[in-house]
C-alpha positions in Angstrom: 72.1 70.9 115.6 75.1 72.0 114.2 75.3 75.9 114.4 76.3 77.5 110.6 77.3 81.3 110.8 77.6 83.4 107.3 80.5 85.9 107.5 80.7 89.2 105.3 84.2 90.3 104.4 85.1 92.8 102.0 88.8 91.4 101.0 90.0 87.3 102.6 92.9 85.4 101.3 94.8 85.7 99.7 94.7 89.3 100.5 95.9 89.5 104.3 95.5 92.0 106.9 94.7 92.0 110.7 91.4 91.5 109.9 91.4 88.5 107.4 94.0 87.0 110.0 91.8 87.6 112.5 88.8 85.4 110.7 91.2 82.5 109.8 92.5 82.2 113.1 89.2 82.1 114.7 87.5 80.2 112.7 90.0 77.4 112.8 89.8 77.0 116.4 86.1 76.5 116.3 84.7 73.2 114.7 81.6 72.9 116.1 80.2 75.5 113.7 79.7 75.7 109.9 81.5 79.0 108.1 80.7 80.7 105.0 82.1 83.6 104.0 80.9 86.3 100.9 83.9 88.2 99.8 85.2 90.4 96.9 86.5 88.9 94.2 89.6 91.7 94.0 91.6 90.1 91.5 91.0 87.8 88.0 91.5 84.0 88.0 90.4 83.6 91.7 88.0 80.9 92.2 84.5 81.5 93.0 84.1 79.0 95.4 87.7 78.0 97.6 87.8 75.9 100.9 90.4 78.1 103.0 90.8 76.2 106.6 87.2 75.6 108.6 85.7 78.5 105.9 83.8 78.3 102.6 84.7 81.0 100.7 82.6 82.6 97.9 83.8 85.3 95.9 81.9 87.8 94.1 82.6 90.3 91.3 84.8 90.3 88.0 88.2 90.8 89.7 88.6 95.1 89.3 88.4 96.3 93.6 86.7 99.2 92.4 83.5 97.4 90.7 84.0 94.7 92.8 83.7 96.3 96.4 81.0 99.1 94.7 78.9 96.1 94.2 79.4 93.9 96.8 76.7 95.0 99.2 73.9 94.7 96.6 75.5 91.2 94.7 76.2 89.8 98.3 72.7 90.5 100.1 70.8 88.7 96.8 73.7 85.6 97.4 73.2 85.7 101.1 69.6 85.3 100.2 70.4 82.6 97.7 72.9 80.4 100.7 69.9 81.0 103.0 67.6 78.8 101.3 69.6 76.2 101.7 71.0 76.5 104.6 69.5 78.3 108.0 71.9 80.6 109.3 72.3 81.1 112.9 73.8 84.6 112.7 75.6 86.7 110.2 79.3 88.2 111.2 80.1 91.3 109.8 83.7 92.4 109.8 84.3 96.0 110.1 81.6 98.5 108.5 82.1 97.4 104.8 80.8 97.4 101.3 80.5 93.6 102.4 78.6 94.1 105.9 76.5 96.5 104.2 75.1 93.2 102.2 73.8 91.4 105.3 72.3 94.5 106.5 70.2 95.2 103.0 69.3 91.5 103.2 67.7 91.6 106.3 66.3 94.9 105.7 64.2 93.3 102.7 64.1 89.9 104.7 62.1 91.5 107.2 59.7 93.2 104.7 58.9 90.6 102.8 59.2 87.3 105.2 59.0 89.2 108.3 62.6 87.1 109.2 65.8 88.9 110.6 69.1 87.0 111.0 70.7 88.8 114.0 74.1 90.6 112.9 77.7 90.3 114.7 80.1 92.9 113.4 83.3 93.5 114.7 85.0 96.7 114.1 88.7 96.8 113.3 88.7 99.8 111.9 92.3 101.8 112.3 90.8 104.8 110.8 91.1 108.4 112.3 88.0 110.2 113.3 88.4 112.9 110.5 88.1 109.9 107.7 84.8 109.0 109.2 83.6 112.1 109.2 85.4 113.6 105.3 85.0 110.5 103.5 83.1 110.8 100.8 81.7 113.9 102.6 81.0 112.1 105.5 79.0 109.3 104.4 81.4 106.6 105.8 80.3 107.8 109.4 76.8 107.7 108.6 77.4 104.1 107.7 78.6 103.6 110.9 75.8 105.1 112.5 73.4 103.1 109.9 74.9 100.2 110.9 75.1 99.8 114.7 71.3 100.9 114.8 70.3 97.7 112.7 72.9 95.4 114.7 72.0 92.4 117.5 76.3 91.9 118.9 79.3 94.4 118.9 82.4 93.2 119.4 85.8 95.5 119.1 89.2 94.8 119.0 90.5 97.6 121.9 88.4 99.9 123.8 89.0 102.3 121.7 86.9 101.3 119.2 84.6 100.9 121.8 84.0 104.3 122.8 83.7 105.0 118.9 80.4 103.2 118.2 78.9 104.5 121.8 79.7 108.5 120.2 78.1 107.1 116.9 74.6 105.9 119.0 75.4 102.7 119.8 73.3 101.8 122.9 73.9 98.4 123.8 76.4 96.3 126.0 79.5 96.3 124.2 82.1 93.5 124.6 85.6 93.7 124.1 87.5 90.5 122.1 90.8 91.7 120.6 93.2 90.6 118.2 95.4 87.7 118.8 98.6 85.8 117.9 99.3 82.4 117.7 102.0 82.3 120.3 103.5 78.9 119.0 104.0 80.5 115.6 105.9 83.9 116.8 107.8 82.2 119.8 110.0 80.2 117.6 113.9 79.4 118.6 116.4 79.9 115.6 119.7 79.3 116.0 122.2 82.1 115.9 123.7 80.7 112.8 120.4 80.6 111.1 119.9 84.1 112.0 122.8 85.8 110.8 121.5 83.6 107.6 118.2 85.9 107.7 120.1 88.8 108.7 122.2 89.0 106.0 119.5 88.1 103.4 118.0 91.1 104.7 121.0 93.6 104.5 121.7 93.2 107.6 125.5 93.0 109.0 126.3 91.4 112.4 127.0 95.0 114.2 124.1 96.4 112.7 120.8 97.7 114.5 117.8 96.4 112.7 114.2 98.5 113.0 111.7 96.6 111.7 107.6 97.5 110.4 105.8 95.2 108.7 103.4 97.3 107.8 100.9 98.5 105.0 102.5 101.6 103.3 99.7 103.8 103.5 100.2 107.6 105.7 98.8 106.6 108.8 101.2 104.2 109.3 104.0 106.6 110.2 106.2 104.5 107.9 108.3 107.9 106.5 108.3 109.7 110.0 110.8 106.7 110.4 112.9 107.1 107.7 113.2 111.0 108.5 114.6 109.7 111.7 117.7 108.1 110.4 120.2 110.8 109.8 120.1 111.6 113.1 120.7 108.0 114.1 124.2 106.1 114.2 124.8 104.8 110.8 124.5 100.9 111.7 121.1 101.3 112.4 118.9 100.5 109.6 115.1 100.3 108.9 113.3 96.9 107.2 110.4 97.5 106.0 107.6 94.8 105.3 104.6 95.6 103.4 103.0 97.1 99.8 101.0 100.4 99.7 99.9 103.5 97.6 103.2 105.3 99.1 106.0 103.1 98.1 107.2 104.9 95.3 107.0 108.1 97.1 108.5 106.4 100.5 111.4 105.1 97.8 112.0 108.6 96.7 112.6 109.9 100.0 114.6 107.6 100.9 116.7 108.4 97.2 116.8 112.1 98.3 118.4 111.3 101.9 120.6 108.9 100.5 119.3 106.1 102.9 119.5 103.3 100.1 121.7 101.6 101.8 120.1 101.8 105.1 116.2 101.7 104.4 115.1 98.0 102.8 112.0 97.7 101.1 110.6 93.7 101.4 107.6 94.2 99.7 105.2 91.3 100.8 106.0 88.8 103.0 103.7 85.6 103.6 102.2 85.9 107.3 103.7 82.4 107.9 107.7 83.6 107.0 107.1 86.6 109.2 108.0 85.3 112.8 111.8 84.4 111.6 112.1 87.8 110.5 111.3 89.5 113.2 113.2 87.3 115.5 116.5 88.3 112.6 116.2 91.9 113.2 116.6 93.9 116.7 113.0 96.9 117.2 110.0 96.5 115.6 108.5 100.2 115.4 105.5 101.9 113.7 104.9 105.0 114.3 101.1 105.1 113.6 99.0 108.1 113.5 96.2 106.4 114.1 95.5 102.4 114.8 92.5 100.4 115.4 94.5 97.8 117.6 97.7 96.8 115.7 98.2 92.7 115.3 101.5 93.3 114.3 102.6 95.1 117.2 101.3 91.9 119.7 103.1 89.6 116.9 106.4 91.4 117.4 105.9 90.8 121.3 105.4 87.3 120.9 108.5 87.0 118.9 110.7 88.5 121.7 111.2 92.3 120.3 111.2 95.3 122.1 108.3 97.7 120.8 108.0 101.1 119.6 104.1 102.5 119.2 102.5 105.6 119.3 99.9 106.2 122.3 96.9 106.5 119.6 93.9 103.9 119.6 93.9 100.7 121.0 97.6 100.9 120.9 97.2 101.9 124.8 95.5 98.7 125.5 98.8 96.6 125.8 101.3 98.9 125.4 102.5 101.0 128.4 105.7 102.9 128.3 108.2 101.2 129.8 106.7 98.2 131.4 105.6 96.5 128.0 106.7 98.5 125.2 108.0 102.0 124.5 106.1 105.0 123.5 107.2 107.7 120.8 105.2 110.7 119.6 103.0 110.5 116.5 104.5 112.4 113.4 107.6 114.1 115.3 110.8 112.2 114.2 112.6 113.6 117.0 110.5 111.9 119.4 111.4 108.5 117.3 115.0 109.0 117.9 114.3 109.9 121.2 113.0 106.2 121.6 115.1 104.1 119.3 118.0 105.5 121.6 115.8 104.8 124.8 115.3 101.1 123.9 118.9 100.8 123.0 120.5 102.3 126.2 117.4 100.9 128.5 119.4 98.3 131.2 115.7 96.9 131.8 115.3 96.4 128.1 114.8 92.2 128.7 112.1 93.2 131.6 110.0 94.9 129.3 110.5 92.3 126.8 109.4 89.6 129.0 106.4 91.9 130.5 105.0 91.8 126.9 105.6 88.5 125.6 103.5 87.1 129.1 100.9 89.6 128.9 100.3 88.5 125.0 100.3 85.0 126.8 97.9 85.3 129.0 95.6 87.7 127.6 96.1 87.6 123.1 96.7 83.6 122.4 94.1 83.2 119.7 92.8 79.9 121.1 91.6 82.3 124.4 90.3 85.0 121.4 88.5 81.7 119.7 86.3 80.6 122.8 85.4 84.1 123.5 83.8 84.7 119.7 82.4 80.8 120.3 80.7 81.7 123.1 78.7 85.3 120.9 77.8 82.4 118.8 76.7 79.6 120.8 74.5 82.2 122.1 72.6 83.8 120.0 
């Protein structure tokens, strides 16, 4: 019988982050098992109902985030109830403690009560928030989500063992396993030719002597986005900084950068479809974020796979794959100096290509998403 698994996100495509990636990527690989997915609708004019790879997607909501996500878990548990009787879901898959996994856990909760039926609940935390926003958000009722939530839940998976060691603080008693992030190597190992990129290069400000840093990266604080632009007047002048991604703090990063008088060295991308990514990282030279806190970091992985030498901070999962001078480099969270520190170690570093080739293989061998796929196949097949 073919296996049919109902997934709870708060935000999917075409809103992208690790996490929506993460779902696409999986469930692409899998065929043997019907997907839906409840989402929020986020945004006016997107369809209700959308076919997005192996997943059918339903949005919910009038298209304003704020109604839309406050909503969601009360909306989504009386449509989950509304799929189920037509269809006879195996499991539900919660990603990340959400206003959307909080739906499959009130609809089992009344489930239970009135039809004495529970569906048993996957969630998979991504979370890259710190342990002070649990425990201060919205005076500290995020955490008790948490807790809420891995009381009432059948499977855990995490993306790095930090996250881990999170839900086992927050009561969390059972056997916990360990399926991280991937990358789909073929995508991110592409060949370009030089001529093609000095075409990208130059498209992105970038000269031919130049030294291109590169984030691609939401611009929200804990990304570490303006520690890196602090860095630059104390860096050689031909070194400039790329930045990929939308956030609460671009105006504010594009008014530091207007006070240092970096325009010419600090380029904002905005967006950048996940697909156009790989030959943009392969144009520029050190992909860096400087995060002050990270659940695991696709991007980082992403930027191995493309061939680029890495700059992280030890916070996280981060230390899963990243270890200071064998498969990446390793700057200090919040301390510029410590950033030019490391942009100068990578550039002077005469085993620079070892540690690039240590990182791409170990993303090889361990964070191809078909290998992430069959481990998430295998939760399903047996619950």
């Amino acid at each position: 019988m073919l296996k049919k698994v109902l997934i709870f996100s708060t935000a999917y495509y075409p809103f992208v982050g690790g996490a929506e990636v993460a779902i696409k990527e999986i469930t692409n690989r899998i065929g043997n098992i019907e997907f839906d997915l409840i989402t929020a609708k986020l945004k006016k004019g997107l369809p209700f109902k959308e076919k997005i790879g192996n997943v059918t997607v339903y949005r919910l909501g009038v298209g304003v985030p704020l109604i839309d996500k406050l909503i969601l878990p009360f909306e989504g548990a009386l449509f989950a109830k509304h799929l189920s009787r037509r269809k006879q879901y195996h499991a539900f898959w919660c990603i990340m403690v959400t206003f959307a996994s909080g739906a499959a856990y009130i609809f089992n909760i009344f489930s239970n009560i009135f039809y004495k039926i529970k569906i048993p609940i996957v969630i998979t935390l991504q979370e890259g928030d710190s342990e002070k926003y649990l425990k201060t958000k919205w005076l500290g009722l995020v955490g008790l989500s948490w807790r809420l939530a891995l009381r009432r839940t059948s499977v855990l998976t995490v993306i790095s063992n930090y996250l881990g060691e999170r839900a086992k603080r927050l009561g969390y008693k059972r056997e916990v396993k360990l399926i991280p992030n991937g990358v789909d190597i073929e995508k991110f190992n592409i060949e370009i030719l030089n001529i093609e990129r000095l075409k990208i290069r130059e498209e992105l400000g970038l000269k031919d002597q130049d030294i291109g840093l590169v984030t691609t990266s939401r611009l929200v604080m804990k990304n570490g986005v303006g520690d890196v632009i602090r860095t630059l007047p104390n860096l050689p002048s031909n070194i400039k900084f790329v930045i990929f991604g939308e956030g609460y703090l671009e105006e504010s990063l594009k008014s530091q950068v207007a006070s240092l008088k970096l325009e010419k060295r600090v380029i904002f991308k905005g967006y950048a479809a996940h697909g156009d990514l790989p030959k943009y990282l392969k144009a520029c030279d050190i992909f860096i974020r400087p995060s002050l806190s990270e659940g695991m970091g696709n991007s980082f992985i992403e930027a191995m796979a493309a061939g680029l030498p890495v700059i992280a901070t030890p916070v996280g999962g981060i230390v899963d794959f990243l270890k200071d001078g064998k498969t990446g480099y390793f700057c200090k969270p919040a301390n510029p100096k410590s950033i030019v520190e490391a942009v100068n170690r990578v550039i002077n570093d005469p085993k620079k290509n070892e540690v690039i080739e240590n990182a791409h293989q170990m993303v090889v061998s361990k964070y191809d998403w078909r290998i992430i796929a069959m481990q998430m196949k295998q939760i399903f097949d047996s619950m």
